[in-house]
PyMOL Python script that loads the backbone (N, CA, C, O; Angstrom):
from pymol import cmd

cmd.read_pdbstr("""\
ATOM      1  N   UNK A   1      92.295  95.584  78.567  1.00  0.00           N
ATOM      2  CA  UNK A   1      93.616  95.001  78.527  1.00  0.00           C
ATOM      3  C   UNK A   1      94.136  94.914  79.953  1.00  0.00           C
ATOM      4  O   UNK A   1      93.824  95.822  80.723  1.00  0.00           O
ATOM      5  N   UNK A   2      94.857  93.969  80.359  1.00  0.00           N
ATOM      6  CA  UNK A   2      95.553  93.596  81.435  1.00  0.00           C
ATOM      7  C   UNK A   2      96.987  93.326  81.185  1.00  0.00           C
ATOM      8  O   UNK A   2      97.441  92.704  80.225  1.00  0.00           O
ATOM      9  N   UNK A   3      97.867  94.042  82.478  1.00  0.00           N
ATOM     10  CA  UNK A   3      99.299  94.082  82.029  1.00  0.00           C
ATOM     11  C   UNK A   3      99.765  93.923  83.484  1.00  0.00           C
ATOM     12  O   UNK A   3      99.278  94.584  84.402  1.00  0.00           O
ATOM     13  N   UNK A   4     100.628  93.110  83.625  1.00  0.00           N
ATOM     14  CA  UNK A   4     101.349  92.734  85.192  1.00  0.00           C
ATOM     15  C   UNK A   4     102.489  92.993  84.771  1.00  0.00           C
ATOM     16  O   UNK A   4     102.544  92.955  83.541  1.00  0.00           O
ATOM     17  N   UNK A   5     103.682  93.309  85.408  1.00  0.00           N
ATOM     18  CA  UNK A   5     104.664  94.244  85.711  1.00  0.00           C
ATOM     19  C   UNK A   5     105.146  93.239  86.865  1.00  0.00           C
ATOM     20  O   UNK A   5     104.941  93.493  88.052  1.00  0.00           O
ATOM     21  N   UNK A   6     106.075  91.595  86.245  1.00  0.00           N
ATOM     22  CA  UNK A   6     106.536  91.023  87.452  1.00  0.00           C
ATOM     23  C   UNK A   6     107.892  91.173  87.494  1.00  0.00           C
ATOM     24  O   UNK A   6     108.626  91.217  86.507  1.00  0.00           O
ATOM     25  N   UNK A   7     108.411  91.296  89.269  1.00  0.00           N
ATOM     26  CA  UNK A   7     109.410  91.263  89.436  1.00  0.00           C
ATOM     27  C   UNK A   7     109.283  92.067  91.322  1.00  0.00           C
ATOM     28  O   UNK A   7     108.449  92.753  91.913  1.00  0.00           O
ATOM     29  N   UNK A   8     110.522  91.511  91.629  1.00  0.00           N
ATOM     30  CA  UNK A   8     110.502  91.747  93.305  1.00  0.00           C
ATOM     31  C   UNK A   8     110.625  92.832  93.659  1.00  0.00           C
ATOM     32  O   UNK A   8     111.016  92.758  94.825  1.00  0.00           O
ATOM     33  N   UNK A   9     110.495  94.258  93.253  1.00  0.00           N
ATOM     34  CA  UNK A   9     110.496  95.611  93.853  1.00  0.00           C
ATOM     35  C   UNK A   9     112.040  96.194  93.408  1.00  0.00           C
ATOM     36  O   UNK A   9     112.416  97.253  93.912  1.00  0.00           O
ATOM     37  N   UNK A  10     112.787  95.577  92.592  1.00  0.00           N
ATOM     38  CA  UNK A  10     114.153  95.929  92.764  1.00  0.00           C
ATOM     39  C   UNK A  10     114.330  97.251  91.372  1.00  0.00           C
ATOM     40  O   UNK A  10     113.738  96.912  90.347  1.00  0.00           O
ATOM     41  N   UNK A  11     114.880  98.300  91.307  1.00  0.00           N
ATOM     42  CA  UNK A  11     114.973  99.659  90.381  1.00  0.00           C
ATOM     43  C   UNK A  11     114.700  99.448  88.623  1.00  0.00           C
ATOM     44  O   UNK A  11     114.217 100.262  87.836  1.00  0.00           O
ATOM     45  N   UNK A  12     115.199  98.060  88.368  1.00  0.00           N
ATOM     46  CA  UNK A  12     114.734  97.691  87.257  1.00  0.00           C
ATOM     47  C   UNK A  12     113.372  97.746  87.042  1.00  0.00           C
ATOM     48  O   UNK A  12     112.761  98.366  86.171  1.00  0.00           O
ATOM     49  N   UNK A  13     112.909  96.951  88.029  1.00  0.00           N
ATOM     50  CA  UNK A  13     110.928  96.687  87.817  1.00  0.00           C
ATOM     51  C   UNK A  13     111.076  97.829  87.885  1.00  0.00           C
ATOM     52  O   UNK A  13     111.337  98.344  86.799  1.00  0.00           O
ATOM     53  N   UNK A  14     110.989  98.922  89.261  1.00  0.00           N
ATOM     54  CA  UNK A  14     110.502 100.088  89.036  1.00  0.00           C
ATOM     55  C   UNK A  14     110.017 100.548  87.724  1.00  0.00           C
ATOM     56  O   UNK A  14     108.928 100.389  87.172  1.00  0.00           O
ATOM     57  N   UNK A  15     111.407 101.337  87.255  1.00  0.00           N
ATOM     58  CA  UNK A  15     111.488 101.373  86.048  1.00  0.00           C
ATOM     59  C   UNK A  15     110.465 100.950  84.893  1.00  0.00           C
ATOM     60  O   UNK A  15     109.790 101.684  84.170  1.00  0.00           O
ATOM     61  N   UNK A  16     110.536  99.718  84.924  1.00  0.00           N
ATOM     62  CA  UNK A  16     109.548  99.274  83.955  1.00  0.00           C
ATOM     63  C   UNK A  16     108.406  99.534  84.309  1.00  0.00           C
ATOM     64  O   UNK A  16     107.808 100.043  83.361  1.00  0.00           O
ATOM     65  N   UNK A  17     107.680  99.434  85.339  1.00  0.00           N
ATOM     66  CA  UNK A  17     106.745  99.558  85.253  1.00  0.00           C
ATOM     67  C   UNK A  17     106.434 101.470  85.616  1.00  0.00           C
ATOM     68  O   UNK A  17     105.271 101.757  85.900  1.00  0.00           O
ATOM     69  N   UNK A  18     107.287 102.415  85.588  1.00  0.00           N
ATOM     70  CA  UNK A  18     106.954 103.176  85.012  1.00  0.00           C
ATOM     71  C   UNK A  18     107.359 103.792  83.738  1.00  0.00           C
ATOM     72  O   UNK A  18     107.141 104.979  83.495  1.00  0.00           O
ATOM     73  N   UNK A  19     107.855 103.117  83.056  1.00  0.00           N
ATOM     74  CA  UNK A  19     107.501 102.853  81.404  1.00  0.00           C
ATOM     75  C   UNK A  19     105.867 102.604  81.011  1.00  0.00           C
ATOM     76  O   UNK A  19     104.991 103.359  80.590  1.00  0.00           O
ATOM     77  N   UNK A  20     105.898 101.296  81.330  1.00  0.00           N
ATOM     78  CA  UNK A  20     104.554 101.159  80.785  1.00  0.00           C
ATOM     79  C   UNK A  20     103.322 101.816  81.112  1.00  0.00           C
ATOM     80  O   UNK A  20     102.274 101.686  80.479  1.00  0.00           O
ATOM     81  N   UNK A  21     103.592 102.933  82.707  1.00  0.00           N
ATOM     82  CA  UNK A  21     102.537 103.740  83.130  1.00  0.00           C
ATOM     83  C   UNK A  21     102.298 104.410  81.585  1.00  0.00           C
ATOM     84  O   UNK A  21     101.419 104.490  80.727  1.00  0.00           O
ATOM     85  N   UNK A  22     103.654 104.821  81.829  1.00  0.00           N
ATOM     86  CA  UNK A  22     103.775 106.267  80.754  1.00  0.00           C
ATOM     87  C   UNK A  22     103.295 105.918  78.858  1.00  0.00           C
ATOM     88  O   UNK A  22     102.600 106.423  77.975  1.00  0.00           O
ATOM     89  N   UNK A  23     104.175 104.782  79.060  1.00  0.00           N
ATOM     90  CA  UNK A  23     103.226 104.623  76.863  1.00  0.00           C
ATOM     91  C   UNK A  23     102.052 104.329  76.654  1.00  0.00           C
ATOM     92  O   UNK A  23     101.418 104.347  75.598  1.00  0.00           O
ATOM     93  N   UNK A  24     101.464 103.793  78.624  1.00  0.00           N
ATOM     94  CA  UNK A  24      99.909 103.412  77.876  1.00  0.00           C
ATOM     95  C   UNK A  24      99.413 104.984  78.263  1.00  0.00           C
ATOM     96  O   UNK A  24      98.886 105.569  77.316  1.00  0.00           O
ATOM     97  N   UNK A  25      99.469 105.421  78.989  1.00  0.00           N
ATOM     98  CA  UNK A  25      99.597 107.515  78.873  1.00  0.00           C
ATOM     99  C   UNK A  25      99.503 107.667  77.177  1.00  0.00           C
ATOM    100  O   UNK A  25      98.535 107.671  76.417  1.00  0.00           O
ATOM    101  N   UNK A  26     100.625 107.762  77.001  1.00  0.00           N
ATOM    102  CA  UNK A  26     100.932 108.618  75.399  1.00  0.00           C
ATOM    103  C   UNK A  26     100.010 107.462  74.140  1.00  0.00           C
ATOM    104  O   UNK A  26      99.626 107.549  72.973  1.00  0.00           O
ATOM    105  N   UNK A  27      99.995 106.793  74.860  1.00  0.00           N
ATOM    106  CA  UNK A  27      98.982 105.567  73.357  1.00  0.00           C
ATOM    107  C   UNK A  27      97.087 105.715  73.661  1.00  0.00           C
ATOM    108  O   UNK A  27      96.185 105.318  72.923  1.00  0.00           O
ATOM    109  N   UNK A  28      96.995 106.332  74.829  1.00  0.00           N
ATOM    110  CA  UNK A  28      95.698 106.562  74.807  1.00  0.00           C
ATOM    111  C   UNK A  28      95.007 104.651  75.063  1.00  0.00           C
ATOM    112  O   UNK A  28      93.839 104.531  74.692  1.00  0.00           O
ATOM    113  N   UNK A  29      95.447 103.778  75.441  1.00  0.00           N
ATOM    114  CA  UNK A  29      95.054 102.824  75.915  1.00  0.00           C
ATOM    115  C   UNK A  29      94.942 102.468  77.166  1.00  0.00           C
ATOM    116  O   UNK A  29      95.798 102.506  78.050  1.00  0.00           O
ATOM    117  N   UNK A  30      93.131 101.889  77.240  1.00  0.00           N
ATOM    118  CA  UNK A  30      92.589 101.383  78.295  1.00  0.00           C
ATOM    119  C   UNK A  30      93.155 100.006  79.142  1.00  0.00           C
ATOM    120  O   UNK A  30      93.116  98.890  78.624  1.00  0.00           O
ATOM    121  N   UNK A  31      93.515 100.170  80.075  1.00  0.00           N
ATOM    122  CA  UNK A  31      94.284  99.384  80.357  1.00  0.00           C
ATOM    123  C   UNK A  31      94.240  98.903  82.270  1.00  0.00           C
ATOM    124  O   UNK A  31      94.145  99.841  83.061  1.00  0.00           O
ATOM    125  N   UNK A  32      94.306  97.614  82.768  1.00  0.00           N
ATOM    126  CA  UNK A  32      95.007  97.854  84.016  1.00  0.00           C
ATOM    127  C   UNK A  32      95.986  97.687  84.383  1.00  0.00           C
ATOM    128  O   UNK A  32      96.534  96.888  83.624  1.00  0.00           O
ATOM    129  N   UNK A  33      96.769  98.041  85.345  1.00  0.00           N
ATOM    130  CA  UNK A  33      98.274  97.551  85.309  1.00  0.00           C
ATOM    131  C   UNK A  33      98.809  97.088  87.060  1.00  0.00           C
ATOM    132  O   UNK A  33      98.860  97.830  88.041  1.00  0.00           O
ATOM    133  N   UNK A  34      99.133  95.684  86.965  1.00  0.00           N
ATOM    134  CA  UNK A  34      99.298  95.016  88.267  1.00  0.00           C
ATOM    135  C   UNK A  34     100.316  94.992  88.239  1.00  0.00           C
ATOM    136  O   UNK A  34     100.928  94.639  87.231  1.00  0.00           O
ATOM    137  N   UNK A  35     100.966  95.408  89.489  1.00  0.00           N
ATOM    138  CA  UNK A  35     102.356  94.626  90.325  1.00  0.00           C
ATOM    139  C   UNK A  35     102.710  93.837  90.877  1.00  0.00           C
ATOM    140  O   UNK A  35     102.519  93.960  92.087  1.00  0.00           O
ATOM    141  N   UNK A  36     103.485  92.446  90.383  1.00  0.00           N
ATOM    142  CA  UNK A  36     103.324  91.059  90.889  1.00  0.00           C
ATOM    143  C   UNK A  36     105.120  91.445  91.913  1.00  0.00           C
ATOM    144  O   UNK A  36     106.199  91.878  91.509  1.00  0.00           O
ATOM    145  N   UNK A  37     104.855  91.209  92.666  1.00  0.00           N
ATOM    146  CA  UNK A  37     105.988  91.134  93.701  1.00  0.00           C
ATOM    147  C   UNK A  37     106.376  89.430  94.270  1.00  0.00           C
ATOM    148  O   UNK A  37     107.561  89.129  94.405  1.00  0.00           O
ATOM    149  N   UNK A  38     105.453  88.567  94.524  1.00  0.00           N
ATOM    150  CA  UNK A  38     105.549  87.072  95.129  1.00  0.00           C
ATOM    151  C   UNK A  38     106.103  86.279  94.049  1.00  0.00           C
ATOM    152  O   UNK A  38     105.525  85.913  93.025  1.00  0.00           O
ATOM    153  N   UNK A  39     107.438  86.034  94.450  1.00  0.00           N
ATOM    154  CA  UNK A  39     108.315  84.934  93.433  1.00  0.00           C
ATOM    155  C   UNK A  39     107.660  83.927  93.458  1.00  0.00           C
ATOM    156  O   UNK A  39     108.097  83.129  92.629  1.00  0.00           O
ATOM    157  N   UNK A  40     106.517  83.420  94.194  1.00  0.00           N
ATOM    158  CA  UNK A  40     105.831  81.911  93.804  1.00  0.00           C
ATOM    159  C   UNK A  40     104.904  82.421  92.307  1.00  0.00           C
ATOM    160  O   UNK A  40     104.593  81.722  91.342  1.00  0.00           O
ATOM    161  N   UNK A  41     104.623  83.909  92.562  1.00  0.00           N
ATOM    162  CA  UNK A  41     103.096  83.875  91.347  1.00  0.00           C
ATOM    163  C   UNK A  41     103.975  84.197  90.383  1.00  0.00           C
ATOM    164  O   UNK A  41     103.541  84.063  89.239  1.00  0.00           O
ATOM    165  N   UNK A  42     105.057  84.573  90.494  1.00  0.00           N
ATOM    166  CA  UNK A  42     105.872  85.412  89.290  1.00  0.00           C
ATOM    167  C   UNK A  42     106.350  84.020  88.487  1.00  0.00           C
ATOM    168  O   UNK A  42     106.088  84.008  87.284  1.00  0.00           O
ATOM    169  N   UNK A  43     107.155  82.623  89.150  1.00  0.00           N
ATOM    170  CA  UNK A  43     107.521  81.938  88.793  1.00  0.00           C
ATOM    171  C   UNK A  43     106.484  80.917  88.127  1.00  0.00           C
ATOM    172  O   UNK A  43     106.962  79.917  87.592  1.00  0.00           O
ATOM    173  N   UNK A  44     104.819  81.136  88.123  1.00  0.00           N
ATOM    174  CA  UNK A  44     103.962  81.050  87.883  1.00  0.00           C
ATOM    175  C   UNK A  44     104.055  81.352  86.212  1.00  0.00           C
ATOM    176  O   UNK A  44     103.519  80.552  85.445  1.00  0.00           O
ATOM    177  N   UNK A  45     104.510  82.119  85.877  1.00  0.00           N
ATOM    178  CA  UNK A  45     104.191  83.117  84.496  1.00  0.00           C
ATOM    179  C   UNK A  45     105.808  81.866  83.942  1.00  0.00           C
ATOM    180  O   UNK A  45     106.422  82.342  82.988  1.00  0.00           O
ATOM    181  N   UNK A  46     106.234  80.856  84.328  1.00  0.00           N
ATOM    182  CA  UNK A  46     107.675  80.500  83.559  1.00  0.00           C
ATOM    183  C   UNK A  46     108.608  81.366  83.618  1.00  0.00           C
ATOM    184  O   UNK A  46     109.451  81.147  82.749  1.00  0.00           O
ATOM    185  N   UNK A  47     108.829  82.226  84.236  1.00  0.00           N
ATOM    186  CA  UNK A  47     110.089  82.988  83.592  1.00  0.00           C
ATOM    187  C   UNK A  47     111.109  82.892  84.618  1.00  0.00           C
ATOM    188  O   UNK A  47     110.843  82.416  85.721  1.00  0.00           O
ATOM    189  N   UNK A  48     112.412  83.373  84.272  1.00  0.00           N
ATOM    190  CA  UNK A  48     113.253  82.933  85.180  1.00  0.00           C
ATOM    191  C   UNK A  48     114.151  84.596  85.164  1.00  0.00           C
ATOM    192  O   UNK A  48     115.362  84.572  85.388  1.00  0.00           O
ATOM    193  N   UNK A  49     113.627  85.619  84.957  1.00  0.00           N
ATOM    194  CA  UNK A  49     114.264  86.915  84.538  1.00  0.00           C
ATOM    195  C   UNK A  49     112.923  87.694  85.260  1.00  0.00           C
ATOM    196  O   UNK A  49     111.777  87.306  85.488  1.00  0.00           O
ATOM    197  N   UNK A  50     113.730  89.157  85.538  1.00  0.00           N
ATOM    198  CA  UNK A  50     112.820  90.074  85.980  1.00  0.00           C
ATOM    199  C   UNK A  50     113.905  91.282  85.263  1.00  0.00           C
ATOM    200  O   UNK A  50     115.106  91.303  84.995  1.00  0.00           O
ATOM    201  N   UNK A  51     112.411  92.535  85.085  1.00  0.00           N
ATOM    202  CA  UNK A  51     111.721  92.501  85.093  1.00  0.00           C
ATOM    203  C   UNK A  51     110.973  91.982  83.809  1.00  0.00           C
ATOM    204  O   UNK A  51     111.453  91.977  82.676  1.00  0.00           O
ATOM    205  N   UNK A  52     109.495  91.469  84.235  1.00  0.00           N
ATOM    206  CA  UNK A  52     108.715  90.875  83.030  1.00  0.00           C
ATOM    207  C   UNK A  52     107.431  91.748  82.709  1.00  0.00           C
ATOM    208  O   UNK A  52     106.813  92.384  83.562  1.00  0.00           O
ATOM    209  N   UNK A  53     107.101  91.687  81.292  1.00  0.00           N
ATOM    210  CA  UNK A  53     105.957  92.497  81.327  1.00  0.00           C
ATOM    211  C   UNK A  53     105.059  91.196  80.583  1.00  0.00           C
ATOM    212  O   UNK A  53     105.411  90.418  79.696  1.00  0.00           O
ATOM    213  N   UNK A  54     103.978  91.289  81.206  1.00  0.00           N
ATOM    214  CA  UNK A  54     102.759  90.002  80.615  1.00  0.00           C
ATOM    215  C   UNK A  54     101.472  91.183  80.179  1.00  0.00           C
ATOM    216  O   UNK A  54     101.290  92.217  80.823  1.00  0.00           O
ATOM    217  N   UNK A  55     100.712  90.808  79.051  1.00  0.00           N
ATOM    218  CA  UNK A  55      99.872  91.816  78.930  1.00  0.00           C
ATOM    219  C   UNK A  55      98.854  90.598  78.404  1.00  0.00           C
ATOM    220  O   UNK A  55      99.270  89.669  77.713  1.00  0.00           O
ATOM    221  N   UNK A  56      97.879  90.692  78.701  1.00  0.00           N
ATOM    222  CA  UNK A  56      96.440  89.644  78.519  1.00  0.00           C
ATOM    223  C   UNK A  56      96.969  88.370  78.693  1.00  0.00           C
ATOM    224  O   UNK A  56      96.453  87.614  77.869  1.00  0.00           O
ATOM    225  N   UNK A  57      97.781  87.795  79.411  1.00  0.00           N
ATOM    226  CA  UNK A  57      97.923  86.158  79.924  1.00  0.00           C
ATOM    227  C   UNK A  57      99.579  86.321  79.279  1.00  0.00           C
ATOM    228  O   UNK A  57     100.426  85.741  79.958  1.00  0.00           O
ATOM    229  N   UNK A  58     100.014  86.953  78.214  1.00  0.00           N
ATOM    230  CA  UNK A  58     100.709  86.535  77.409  1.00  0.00           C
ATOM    231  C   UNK A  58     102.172  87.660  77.349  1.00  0.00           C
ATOM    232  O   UNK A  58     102.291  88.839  77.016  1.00  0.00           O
ATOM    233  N   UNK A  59     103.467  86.271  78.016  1.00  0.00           N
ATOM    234  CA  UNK A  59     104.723  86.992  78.114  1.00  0.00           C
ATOM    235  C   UNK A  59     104.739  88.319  77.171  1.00  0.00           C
ATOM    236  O   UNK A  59     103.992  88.053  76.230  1.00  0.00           O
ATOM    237  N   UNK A  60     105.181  89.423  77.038  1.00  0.00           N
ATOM    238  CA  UNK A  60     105.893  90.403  76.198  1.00  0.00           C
ATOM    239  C   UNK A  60     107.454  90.693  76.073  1.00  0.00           C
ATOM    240  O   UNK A  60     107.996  90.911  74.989  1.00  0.00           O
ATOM    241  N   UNK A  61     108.282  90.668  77.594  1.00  0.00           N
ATOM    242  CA  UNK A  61     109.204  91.341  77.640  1.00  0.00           C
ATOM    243  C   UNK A  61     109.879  90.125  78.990  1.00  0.00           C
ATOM    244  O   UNK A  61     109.198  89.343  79.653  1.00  0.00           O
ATOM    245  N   UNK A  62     110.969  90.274  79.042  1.00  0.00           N
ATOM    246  CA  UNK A  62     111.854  89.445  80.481  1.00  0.00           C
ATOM    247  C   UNK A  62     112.925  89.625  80.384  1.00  0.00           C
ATOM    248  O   UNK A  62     113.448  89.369  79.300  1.00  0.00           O
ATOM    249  N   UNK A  63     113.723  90.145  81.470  1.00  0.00           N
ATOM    250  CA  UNK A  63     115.270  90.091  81.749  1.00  0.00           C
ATOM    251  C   UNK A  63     115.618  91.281  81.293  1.00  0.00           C
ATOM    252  O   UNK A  63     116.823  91.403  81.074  1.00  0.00           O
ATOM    253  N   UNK A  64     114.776  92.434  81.024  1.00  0.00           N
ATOM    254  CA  UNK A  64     115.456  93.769  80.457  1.00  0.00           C
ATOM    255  C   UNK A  64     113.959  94.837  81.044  1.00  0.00           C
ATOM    256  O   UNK A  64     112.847  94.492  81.445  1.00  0.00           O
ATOM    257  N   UNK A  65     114.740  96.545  80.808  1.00  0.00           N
ATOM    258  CA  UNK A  65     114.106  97.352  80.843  1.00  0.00           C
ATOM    259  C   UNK A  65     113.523  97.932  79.443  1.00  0.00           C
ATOM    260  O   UNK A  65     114.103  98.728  78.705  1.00  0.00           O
ATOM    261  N   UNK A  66     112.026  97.255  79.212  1.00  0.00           N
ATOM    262  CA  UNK A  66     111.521  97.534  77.914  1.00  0.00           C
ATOM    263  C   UNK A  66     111.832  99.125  77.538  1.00  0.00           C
ATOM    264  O   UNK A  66     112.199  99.667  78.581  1.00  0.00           O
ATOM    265  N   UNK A  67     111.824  99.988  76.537  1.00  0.00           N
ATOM    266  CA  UNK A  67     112.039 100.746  75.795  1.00  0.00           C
ATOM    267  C   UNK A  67     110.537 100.917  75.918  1.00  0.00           C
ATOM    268  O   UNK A  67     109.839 100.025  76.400  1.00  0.00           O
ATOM    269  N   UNK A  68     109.916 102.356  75.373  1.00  0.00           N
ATOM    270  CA  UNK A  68     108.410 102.648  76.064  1.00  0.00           C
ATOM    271  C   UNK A  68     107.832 102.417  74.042  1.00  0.00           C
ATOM    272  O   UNK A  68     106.661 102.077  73.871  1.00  0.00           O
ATOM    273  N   UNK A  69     108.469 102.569  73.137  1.00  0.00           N
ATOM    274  CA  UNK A  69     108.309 102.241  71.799  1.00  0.00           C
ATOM    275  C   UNK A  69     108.376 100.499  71.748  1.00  0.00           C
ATOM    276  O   UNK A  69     107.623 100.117  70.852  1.00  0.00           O
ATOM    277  N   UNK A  70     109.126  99.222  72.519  1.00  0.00           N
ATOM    278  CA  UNK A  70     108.647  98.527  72.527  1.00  0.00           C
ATOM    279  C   UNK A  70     107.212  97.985  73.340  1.00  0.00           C
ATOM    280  O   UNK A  70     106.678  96.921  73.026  1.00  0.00           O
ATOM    281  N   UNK A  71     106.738  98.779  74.302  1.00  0.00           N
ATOM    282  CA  UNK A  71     105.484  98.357  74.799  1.00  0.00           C
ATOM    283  C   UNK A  71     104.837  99.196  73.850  1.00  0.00           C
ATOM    284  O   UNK A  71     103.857  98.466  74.002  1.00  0.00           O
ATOM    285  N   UNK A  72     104.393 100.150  72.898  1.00  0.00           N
ATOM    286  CA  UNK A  72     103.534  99.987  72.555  1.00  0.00           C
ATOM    287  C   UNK A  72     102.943  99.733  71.286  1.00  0.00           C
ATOM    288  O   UNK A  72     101.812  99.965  70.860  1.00  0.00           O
ATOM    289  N   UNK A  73     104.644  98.842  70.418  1.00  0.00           N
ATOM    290  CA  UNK A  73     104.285  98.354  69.429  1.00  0.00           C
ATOM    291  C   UNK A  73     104.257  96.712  69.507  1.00  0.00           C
ATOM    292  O   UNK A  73     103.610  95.918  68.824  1.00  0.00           O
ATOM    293  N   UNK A  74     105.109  96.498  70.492  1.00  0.00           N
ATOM    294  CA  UNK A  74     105.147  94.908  70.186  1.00  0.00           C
ATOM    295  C   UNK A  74     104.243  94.225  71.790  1.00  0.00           C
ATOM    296  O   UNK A  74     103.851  93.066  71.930  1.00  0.00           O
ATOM    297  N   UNK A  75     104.106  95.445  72.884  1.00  0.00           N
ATOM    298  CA  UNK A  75     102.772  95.142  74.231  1.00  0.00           C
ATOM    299  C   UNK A  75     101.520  95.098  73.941  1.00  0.00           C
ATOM    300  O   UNK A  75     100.742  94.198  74.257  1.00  0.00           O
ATOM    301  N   UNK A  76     101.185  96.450  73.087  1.00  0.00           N
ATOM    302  CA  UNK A  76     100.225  96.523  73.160  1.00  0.00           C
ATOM    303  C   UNK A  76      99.343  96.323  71.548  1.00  0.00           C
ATOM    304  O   UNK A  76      98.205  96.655  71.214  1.00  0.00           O
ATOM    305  N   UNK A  77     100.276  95.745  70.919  1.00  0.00           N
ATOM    306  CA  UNK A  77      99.411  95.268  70.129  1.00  0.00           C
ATOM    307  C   UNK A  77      99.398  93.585  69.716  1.00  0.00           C
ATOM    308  O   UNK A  77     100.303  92.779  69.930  1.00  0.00           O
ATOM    309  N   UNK A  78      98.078  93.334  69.058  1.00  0.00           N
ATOM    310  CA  UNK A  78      97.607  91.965  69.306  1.00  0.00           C
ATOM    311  C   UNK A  78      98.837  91.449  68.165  1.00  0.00           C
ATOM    312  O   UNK A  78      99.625  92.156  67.537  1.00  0.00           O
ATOM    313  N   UNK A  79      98.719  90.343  68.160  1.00  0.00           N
ATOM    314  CA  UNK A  79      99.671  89.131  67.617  1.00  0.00           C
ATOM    315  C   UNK A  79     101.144  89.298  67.228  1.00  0.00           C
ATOM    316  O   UNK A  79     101.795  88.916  66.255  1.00  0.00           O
ATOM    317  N   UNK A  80     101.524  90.192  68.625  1.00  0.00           N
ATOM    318  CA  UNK A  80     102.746  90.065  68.855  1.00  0.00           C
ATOM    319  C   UNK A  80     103.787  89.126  69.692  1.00  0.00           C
ATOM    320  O   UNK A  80     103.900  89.469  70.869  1.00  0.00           O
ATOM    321  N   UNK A  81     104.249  88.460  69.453  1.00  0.00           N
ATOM    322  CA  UNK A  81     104.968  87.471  70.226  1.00  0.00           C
ATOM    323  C   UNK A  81     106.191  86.969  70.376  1.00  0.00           C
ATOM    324  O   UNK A  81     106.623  86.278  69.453  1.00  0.00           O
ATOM    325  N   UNK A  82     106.995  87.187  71.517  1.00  0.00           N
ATOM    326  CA  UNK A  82     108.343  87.001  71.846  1.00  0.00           C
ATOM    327  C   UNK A  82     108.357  85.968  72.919  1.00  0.00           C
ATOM    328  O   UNK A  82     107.864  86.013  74.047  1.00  0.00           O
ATOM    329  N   UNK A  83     109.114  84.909  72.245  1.00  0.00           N
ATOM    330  CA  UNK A  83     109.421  84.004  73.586  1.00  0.00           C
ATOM    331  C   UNK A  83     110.154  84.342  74.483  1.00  0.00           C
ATOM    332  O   UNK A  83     111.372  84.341  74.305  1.00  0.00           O
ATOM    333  N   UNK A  84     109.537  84.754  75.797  1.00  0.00           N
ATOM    334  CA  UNK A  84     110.313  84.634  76.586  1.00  0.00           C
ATOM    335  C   UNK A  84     110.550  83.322  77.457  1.00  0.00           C
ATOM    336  O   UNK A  84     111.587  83.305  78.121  1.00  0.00           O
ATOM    337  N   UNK A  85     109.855  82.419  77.513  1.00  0.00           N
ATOM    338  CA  UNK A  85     109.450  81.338  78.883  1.00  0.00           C
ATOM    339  C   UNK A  85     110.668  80.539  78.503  1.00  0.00           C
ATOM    340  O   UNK A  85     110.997  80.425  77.322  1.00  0.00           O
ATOM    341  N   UNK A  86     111.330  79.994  79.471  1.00  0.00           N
ATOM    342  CA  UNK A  86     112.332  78.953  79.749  1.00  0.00           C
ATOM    343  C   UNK A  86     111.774  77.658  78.900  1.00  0.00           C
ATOM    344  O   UNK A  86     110.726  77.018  78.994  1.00  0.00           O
ATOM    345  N   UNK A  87     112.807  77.552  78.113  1.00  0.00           N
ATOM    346  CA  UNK A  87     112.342  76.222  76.822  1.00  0.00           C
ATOM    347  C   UNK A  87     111.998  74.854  78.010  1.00  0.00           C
ATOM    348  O   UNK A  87     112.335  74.619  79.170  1.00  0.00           O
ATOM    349  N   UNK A  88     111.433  74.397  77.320  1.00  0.00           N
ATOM    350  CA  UNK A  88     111.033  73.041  78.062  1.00  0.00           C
ATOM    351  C   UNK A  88     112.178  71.875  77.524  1.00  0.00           C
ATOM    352  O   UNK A  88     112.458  71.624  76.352  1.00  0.00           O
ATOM    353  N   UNK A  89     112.841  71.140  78.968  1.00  0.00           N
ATOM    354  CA  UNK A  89     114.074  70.167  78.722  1.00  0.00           C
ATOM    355  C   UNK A  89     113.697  68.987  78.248  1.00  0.00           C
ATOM    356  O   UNK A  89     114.539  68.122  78.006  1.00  0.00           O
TER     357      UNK A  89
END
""", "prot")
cmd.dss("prot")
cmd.show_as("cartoon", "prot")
cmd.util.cbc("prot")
cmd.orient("prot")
């Protein structure tokens, strides 16, 4: 599993992304976990909110500090899906 953690360094990301250190800790899942900092690659993923959590290609979380019970029921498991991406005009 692959999980990026985007957003520009600011206490929120922090945060999140030590959330998700910690539930993939307590869930016993194999995992890597990247820190996207460059607003070109971040704006890459559609989103227009930080912090974001993407886990295998695919948005999870944007514009909030996930809850460590939402990464590892609705992150880390398969065919979960929340739109986050900016609707198309």
């Amino acid at each position: 599993m692959d999980i990026k953690v985007l957003g520009p360094g600011c206490p929120k990301c922090q945060q999140t992304e030590k959330i998700v250190k910690e539930a993939l800790a307590e869930s016993s899942v194999s995992a890597t976990i990247e820190k996207i900092i460059n607003t070109l690659k971040i704006a890459e993923y559609g989103v227009f909110g930080t912090p974001c959590v993407v886990v295998d290609g695919e948005v999870k979380s944007v514009g909030k500090i996930p809850s460590k019970e939402e990464i590892k029921i609705r992150g880390l498991r398969q065919g979960y899906s929340q739109e986050c991406r900016h609707p198309e005009l």
